[in-house]
N, C-alpha and C positions, 0 to 999 in steps of 0.2 A: 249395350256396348259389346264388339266383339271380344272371344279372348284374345289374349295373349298368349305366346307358345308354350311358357311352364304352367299354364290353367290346362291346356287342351291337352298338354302331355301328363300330366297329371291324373285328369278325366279319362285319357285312352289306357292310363296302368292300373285302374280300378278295374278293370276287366282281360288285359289280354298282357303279357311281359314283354314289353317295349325296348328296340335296341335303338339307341341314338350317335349319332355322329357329329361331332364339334372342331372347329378349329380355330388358330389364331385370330382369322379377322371377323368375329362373333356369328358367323353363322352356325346353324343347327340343324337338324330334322331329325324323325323318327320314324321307324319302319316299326312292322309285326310282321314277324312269321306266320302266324296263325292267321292272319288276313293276306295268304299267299306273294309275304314280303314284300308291301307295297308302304311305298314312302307314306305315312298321313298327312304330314306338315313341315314344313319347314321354318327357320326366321332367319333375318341380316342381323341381327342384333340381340343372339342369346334369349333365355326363356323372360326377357321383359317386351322383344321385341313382338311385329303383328305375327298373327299365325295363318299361315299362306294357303292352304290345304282347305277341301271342303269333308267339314266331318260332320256327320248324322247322329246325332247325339239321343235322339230317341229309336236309331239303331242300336245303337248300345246297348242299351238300356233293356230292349226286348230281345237282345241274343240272335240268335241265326234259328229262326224260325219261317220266315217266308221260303215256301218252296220254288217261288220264283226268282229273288234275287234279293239277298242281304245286302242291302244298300249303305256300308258303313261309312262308305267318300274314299278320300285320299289324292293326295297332290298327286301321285301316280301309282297308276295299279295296269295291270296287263291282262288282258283280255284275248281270246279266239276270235276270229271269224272267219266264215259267216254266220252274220246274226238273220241271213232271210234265204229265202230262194229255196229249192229242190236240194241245193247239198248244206243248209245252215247246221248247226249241231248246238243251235236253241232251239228247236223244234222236235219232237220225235218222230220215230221214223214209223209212215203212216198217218203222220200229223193229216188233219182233213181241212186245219184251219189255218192260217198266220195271221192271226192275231193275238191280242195282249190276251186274252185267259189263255190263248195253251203256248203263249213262250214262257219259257226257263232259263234261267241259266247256269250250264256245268259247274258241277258243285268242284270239278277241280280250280277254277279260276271265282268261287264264289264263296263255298263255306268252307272245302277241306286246307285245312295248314300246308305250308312250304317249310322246309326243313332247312334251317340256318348252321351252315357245312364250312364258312369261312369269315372270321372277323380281323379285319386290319384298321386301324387308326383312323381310316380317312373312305374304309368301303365292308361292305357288308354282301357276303353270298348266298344265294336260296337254292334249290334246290327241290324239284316236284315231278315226282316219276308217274305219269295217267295215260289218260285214253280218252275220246270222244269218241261217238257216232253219230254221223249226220244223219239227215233227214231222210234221204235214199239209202240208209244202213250201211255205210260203210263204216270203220272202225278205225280209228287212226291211235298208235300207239309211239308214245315220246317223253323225251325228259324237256323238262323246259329249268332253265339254269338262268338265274336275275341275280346280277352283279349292279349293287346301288353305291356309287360313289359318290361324295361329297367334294365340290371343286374348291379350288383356291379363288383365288379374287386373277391373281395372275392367270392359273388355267383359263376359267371367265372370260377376259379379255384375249385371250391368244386364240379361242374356240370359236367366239367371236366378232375376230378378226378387227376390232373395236378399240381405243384409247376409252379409258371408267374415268370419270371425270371426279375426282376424290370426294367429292360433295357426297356423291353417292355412293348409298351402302348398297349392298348386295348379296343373296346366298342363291349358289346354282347347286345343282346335283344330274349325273348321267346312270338312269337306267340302261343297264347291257342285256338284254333278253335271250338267248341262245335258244334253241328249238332243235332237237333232235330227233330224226326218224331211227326208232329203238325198235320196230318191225321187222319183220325179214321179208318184207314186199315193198316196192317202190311208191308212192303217192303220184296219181296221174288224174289227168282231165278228167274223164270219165267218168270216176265214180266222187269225184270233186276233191275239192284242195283247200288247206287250211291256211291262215296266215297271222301273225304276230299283232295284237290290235293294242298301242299303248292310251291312255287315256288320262290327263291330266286334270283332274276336278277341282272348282274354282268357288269360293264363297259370293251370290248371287249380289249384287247391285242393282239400282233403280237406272241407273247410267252407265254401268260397263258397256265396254263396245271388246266383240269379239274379231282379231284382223287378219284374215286372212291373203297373204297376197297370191299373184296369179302370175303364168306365162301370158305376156301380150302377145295377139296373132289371130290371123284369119280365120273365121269359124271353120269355114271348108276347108284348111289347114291344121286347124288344133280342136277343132268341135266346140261345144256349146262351153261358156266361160264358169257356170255353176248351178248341180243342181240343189234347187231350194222347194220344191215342194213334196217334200219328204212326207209331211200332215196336212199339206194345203199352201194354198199360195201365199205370201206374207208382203205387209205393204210397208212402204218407204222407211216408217219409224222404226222397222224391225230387223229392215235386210236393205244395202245397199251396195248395188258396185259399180265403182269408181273406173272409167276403163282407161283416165288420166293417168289418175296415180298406180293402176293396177295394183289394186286392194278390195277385198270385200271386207264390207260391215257387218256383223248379226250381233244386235242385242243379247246382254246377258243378265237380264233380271230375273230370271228362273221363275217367272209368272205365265210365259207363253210358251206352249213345246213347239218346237222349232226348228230345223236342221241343215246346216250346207254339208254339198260334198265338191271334191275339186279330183277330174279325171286326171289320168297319169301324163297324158299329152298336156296339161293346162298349170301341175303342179310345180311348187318350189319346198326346198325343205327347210322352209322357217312358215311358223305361225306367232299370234301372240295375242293379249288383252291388254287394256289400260280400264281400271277403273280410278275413278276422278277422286270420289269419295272416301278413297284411301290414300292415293296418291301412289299406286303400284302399278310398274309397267311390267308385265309377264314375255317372255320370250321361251319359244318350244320351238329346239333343231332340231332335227332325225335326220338320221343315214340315210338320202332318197338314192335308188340305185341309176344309173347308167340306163338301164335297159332292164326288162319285166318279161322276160319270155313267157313265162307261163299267166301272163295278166296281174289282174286283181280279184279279190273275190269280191261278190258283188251282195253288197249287206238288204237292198228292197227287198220289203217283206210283199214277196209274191215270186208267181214261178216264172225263171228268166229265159228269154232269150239267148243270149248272152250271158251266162256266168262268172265268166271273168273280165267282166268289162265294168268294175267297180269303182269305187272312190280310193284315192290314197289319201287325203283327208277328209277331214268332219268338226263339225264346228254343231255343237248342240247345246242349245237354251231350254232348261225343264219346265215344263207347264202342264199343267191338266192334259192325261191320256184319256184314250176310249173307256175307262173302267170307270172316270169320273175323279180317281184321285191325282196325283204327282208322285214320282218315285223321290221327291224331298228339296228340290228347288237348288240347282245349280246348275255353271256354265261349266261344259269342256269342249279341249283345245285336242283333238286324238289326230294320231298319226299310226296307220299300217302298213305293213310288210308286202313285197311282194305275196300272189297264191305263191306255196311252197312246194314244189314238186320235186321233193326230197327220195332221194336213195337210201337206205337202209345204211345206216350209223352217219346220213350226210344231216350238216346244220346250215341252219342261217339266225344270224344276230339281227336282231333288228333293235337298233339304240335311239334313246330317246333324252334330250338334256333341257332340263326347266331351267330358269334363271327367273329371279325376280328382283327389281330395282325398285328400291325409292328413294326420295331425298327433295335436293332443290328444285323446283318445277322448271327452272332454266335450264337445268343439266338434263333433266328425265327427257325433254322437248329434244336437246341436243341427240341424247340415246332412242328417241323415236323416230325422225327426222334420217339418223344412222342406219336403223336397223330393217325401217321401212318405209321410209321414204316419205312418211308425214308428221307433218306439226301435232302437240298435241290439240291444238284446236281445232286442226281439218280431223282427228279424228270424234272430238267430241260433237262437231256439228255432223257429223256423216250420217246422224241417225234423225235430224233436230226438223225433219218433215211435220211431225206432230209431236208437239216438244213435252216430255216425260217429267212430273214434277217430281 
């Protein structure tokens, strides 16, 4: 049985000093600093309620010892990229390979601590002064500044523009990312561009469904609707899109590795999951901008064409890599920044807001229905091609 929040908060202060956030209408979560002040968990309903967050409990356990990535979860944590291509900065430079033995990842968004600079009642601020170098050695030096606030049920519904149907309990929270170019040189095409990657990690299900919606429109218009063979091609049970409802599906049982992306012409900025099993509807907004002058970074592991002609979302089910293991079996919901082509002391935020419901399956259907446009049975059948016991 899974835990519950004061079990998992508990487990996470055996190891690292946990800052948490509560308010009147029993929501919770908990950050670390020392895991680059990233939310772990959250609940609707105080430390008896579910615990929202995917945590690696036999990361724990072994410390930050892999050189390639201390995998310890978290409902949100903040990430670089690019993760592939000529200008990635999980590659070294001179890298001969891109694959999984010689990726890494920066031990600034991996193992070293965020320095916790401001606490208020309802929000918590980080702070982490580094550098990367991409793949073709460039050197990119910045502060990155993570402001985690804990919402009200009211903020909630006003954010997303939504009546909460009282049945339903609820805790959200917005990560604020700030990214500063602390160099005295400009960041340009050329020698490549970094971007803001949040990543919202999800406890794995037999039956989650991961939903991502889409701009409907002409391919010769808006390009191809998603890409999905990121590891190979995946078949109906795994990945489906809807071009009715304009929604994709990808399972999230953390048994198959698996991945969408959604181009900048084709994107919206809501994603979310429902798994059945629990009865939790997930929603993730982000700041999507206007316009992308300088693209997207483009995260395939391989040398691109195109550079910035990347995904602004991602939708990833963990399953067995090339190495033969899994880096520990869960779903995330991630959303990225524009490339940044930052001026010297210039920023960009890039904000990210989780919310998760549960309650009466007649209200939760009413808040799916709202937020995107399907029932919860058109989303439980969306995958039911070859039906998952």
């Amino acid at each position: 049985m899974p835990n519950n929040f004061g079990e998992d908060l508990a487990f996470i202060s055996r190891f690292y000093p946990t800052q948490v956030l509560s308010n009147s209408d029993g929501a919770k979560l908990v950050c670390v600093a020392e895991l680059q002040g990233r939310t772990m968990t959250s609940s609707s309903n105080g430390d008896q309620g579910h615990s929202n967050g995917y945590i690696n409990y036999d990361a724990f356990e072994k410390g930050m010892v892999d050189p390639q990535i201390n995998l310890f979860g978290g409902e949100d944590r903040i990430w670089i990229s690019p993760e592939g291509g000529q200008f990635s900065v999980f590659f070294e430079p001179g890298s001969e390979k891109m694959d999984f033995a010689s990726w890494r990842t920066p031990a600034c968004i991996d193992s070293e601590s965020f320095e916790l600079i401001d606490t208020q009642s309802d929000s918590l601020t980080y702070l982490k002064k580094s550098a990367v170098t991409n793949m073709s050695g460039f050197t990119f030096e910045f502060s990155l500044e993570r402001k985690v606030t804990l919402l009200s049920r009211e903020t909630v519904a006003e954010g997303l523009k939504v009546d909460i149907p009282e049945s339903v309990r609820l805790v959200g929270h917005v990560a604020d990312n700030k990214l500063t170019n602390t160099s005295e040189s400009a960041w340009v095409q050329d020698t490549g561009l970094i971007a803001l990657w949040s990543l919202c990690m999800n406890p794995p299900s037999p039956n989650a469904v991961l939903i991502a919606p889409f701009k409907k429109g002409d391919v010769d218009e808006l390009g191809q609707i998603v890409t999905a063979d990121y590891f190979g091609k995946l078949s109906g049970d795994r990945l489906k899109v809807d071009q009715e409802l304009g929604l994709i599906f990808l399972r999230g049982d953390g048994n198959f590795r698996s991945k969408l992306g959604i181009s900048f012409p084709r994107a919206c900025s809501r994603l979310g999951s429902w798994t059945a099993e629990t009865g939790i509807l997930a929603v993730v907004d982000f700041n999507l901008p206007e316009s992308a002058p300088a693209g997207y970074t483009n995260n395939l592991w391989k040398h691109q064409d195109d550079p910035f002609d990347g995904d602004v979302i991602n939708a990833y089910n963990d399953g067995p890599n090339d190495s033969g293991g899994k880096l520990g079996g869960f779903f995330e919901l991630e959303t990225i920044s524009p490339a940044l082509a930052l001026k010297p002391a210039e920023s960009y935020t890039h904000s990210a807001r989780t919310v998760r419901m549960e309650g009466e399956r007649a209200s939760l259907d009413q808040m799916a229905q709202t937020l995107f446009g399907a029932s919860l049975d058109q989303i439980e059948a969306a995958l039911d091609e070859v039906k998952v016991s």
